[in-house]
Each structure stands twice: as C-alpha cells, then as structure tokens.
C-alpha positions in Angstrom: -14.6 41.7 20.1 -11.6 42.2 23.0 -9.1 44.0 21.8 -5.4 42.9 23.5 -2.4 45.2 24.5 0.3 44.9 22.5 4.0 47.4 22.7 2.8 49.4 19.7 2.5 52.9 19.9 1.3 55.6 18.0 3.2 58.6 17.3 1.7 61.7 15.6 3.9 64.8 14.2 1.8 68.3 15.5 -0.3 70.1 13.0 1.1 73.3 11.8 -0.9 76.5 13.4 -1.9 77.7 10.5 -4.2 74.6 10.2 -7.7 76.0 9.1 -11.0 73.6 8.4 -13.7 71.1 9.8 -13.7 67.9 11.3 -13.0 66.0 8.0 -9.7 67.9 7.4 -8.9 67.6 10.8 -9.1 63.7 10.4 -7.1 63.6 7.4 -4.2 66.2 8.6 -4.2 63.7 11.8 -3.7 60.2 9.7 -1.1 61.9 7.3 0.9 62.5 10.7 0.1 59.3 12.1 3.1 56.8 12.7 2.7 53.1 14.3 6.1 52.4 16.3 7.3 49.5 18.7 10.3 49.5 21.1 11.7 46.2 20.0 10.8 45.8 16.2 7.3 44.3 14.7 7.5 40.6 12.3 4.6 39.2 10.8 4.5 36.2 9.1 5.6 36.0 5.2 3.7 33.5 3.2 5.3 32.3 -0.3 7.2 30.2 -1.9 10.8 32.5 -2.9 12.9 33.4 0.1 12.8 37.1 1.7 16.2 38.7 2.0 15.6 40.1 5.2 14.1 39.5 8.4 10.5 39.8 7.4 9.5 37.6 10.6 8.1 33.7 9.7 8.0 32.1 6.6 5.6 30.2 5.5 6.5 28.4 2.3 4.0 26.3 0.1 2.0 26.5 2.8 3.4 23.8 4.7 7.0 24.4 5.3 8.0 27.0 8.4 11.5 28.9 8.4 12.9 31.3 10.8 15.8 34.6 10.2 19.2 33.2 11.1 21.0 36.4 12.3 24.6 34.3 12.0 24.1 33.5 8.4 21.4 36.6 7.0 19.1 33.9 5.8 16.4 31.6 6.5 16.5 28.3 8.2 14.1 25.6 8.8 12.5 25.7 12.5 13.8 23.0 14.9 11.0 21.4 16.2 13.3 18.2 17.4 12.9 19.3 21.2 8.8 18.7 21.5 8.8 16.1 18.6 9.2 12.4 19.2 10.0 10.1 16.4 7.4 7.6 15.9 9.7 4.8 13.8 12.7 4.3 12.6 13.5 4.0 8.9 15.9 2.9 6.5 18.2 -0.2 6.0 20.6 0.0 8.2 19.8 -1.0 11.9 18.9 1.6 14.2 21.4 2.8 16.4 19.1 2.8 19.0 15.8 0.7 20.4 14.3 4.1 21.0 11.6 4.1 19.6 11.0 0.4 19.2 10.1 -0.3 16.2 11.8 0.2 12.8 10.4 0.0 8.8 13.2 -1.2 7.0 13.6 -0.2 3.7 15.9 -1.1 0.7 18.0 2.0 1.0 19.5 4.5 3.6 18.8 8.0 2.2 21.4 10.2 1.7 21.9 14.0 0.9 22.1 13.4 -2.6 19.2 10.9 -3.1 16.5 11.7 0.1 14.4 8.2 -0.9 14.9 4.7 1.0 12.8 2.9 -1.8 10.5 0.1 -1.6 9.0 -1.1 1.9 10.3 -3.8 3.2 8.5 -4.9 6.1 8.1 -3.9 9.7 10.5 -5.1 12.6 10.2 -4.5 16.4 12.9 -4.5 19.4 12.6 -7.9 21.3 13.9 -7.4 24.8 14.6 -10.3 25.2 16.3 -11.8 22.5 18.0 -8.2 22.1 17.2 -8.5 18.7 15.3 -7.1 16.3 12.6 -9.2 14.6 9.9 -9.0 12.1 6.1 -8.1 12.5 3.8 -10.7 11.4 0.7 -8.3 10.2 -2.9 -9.4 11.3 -5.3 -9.6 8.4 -8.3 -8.4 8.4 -11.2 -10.9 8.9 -15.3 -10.3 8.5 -18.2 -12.3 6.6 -18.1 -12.0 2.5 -20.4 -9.0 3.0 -18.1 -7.0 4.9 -15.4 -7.6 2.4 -13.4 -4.4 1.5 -15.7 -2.2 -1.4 -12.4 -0.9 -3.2 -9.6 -2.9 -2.4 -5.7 -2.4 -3.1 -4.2 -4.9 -5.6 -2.8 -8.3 -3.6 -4.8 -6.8 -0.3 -5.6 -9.9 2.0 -9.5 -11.0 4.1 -10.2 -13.7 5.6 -13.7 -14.6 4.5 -15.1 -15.9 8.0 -18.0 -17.0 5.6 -16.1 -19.6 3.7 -13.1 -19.7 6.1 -10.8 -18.9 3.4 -7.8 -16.4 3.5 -8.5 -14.6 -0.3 -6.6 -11.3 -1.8 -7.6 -8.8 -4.6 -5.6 -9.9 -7.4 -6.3 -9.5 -11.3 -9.3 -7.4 -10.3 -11.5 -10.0 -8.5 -11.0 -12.1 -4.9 -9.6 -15.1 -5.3 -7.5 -17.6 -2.9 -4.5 -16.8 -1.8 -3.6 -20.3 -2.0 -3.1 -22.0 -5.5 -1.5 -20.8 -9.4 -2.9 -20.0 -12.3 -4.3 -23.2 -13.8 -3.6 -25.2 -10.9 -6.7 -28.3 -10.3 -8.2 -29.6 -7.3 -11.7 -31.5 -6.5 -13.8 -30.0 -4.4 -16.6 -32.3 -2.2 -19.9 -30.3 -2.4 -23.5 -31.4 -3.8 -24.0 -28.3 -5.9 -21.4 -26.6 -8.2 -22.3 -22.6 -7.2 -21.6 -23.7 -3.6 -18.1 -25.4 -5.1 -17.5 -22.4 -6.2 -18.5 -20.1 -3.8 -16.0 -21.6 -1.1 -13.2 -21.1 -3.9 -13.1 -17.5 -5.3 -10.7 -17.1 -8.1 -11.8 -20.8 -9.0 -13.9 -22.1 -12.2 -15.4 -25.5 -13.4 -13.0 -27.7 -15.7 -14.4 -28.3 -18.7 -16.5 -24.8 -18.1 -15.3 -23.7 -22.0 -14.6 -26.8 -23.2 -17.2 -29.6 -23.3 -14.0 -32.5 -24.4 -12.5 -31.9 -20.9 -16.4 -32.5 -18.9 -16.6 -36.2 -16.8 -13.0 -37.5 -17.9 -10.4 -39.2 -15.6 -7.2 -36.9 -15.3 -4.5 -38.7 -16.4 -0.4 -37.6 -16.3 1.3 -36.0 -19.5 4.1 -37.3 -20.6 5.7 -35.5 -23.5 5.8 -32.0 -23.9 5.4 -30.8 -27.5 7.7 -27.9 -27.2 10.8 -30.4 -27.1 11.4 -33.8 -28.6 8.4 -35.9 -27.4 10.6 -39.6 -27.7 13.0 -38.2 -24.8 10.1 -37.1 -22.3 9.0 -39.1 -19.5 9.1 -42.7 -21.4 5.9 -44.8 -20.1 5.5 -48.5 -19.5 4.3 -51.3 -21.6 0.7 -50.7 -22.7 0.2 -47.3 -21.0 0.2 -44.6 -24.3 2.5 -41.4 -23.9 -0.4 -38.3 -23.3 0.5 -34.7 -24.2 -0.7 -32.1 -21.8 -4.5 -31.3 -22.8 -5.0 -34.1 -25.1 -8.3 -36.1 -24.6 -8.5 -40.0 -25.0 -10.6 -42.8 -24.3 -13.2 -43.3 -26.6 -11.8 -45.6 -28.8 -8.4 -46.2 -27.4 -8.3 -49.7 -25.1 -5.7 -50.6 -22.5 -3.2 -53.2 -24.4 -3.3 -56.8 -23.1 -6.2 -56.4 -21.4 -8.8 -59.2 -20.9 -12.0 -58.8 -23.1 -14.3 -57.7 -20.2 -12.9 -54.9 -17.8 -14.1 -54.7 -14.2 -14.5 -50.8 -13.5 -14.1 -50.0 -10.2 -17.0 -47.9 -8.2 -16.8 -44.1 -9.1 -17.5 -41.1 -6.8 -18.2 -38.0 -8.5 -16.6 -34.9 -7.3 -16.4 -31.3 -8.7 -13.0 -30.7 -10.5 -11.9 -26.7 -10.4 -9.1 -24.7 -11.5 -7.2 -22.0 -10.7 -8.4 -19.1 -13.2 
C-alpha cells in the first residue's frame, strides 16, 4: 500500500541523559515523547446524531445528513450543495416561478416552515412553449400479453392486456376492467363462456349463484321497495310494475293478449356482470 504526504509532522521531546536500557525501553521512552502536529489544524469527520460544540471537522448525522462549522455563528450548518446540484422538478401548488426545469408535480399544498409536506400527488404538468402554458402529462400505460402482466401490482395500477385488447387495473385484489361498476350487465358475443370471460376480467356469469336469474329476458324495474312503490315509475296498461331482482314469467301472461303469441326468433348471447 502507497502511503501519501500529508502536512503532519511529528515532533519528539529529547530523552533525559540519564536514560539507561535496551531497545524496548528505548521504544517506549520514544512514543511517550512523541507528538503528531500540523501547521494549519487537523478535522476528521464526526459521525452521530447530537451536534459537536466545536469545530470537530464534518458531520455526519444519521448517516445521511452532512453539516459543516459556521465560524460566524459557532455552530453547524447544513452543506450547500445548490451550486453543482440541478433541480430535477418542481413541486408544490403554486405555479413555478420559473420554466426551468420544465416540468412541475403539482401537489395539493405549498410547504411551509411550519408544515414541510405538500400532500397528496396531484398529477404531473410540463412547460408548453408554445402555448406558454403549463399543461398536464397524459401517462402511458404499460401494455404486454396476460402473461407479462405485473406479479405484485399496486392497488388501481393500470395494463393493457394486448391479449384481450382490454385496458384492466388491480382493484379489490384481482384484474378487472377499467371500464364498468360494480353490478353493472352487459352481453358478451362468444361461443364458449370461459372465453366470455376471459376477455372480461373482473366479470362473472348472471345467474352464476342463482339459478332463478339463468335464460330469462331482462326486463326494467319499476318500483323501488325502499320508498313508496305506487309513486315509482308508473307503467302502461297491461305491462305489471317489476321490482329490481324480482323474477316473472312463468305463470304471469301479457293482459289483452290474443290466445296464441308469435315469439319472435331468439339469439342467445352470454349475459355478465360487473363483480
């Protein structure tokens, strides 16, 4: 190992000349009279977490945090690294007060001395040139085939399935479509059911948990039994009032009707909702 110069010096006190002994004496006497100086001072660095009271050289605190002796003031100071450091972004509510750098995360608070945070994110805008304006970033979503979809996703985070060509998001712990509500219904043309609902994540068969619901016509509610059913949605002459889930047409007829009913052709089609 190179050893480098440095403006230490050693400085040793003579021995008396009544020294007597061997080379092991002589060793010690020398180190007891040994003295490391240095024309303009020594610092080393200080690492912990309570602040010197002197100039001990850098501090290091919590491991991450660098201060510096302020002569003026007797104390420590954080370094000022704002010469060789560029800001990446702006942040915070208010507008920046400059397009430098160009882009800005605006948040739903300024912080302050007394409260530091700016709060929830909320979203990204960029300096148009040309507008002279400042307008938001539309993010790109990640896209890829259902295998490549992510293996630990964040709650709401978005894929577009290139397989299915559907734009799903993590949500209630399983992938589902970002389009569509909670019990929402839709039919769905495919010949087999899994491949129905392999094109609809988040999606299940009506009727999967109840069998009263499989192969009916939906029809329109009408009243609502959480209020007074007589000043729902009234209904016309021979068409009965239907409260939501309730199942009809096994005995009930169509009033007036002729004796023999022409049904019209039926196309059968896969009828989902929304889980």
């Amino acid at each position: 190992m190179s050893l480098q110069n440095t403006n230490l010096l050693i400085q040793m006190s003579p021995l008396p000349i009544t020294f007597r002994g061997g080379p092991n004496e002589l060793a010690a006497e020398m180190v007891r009279r040994f003295k490391i100086l240095s024309p303009g001072g020594a610092n080393f660095i200080f690492i912990g977490d309570i602040e010197p009271t002197s100039n001990v050289g850098p501090w290091l605190k919590g491991g991450t945090r660098w201060y510096v002796w302020d002569e003026a003031t007797k104390r420590y100071v954080p370094v000022d690294i704002s010469d060789s450091f560029t800001i990446p972004f702006w942040i915070g509510n208010s507008q920046p007060v400059s397009h430098d750098p160009e882009v800005w995360l605006k948040t739903e608070r300024d912080a302050t001395d007394v409260d530091p945070s700016h709060g929830a994110a909320i979203g990204w805008f960029q300096w148009n040139s040309v507008t002279l304006a400042w307008e938001g970033i539309s993010p790109i979503v990640r896209s890829g085939t259902t295998a490549q979809r992510p293996t630990s996703p964040e709650n709401l985070q978005q894929f577009y399935d290139t397989d299915i060509q559907t734009l799903i998001w993590w949500e209630r712990s399983a992938w589902r479509t970002v389009d569509g509500v909670k019990g929402d219904v839709k039919q769905v043309v495919t010949e087999l059911l899994q491949d129905a609902l392999t094109q609809n994540p988040g999606w299940g068969f009506l009727g999967d948990t109840n069998q009263s619901w499989r192969g009916r016509v939906l029809v329109g509610a009408t009243t609502d039994p959480g209020t007074n059913p007589a000043s729902n949605f009234p209904t016309s002459p021979g068409v009965s009032p239907q409260t939501s889930l309730v199942t009809s047409g096994e005995t009930v007829t169509l009033a007036g009707a002729p004796s023999s009913i022409t049904v019209p052709p039926q196309l059968a089609l896969w009828t989902l909702y929304k889980q």
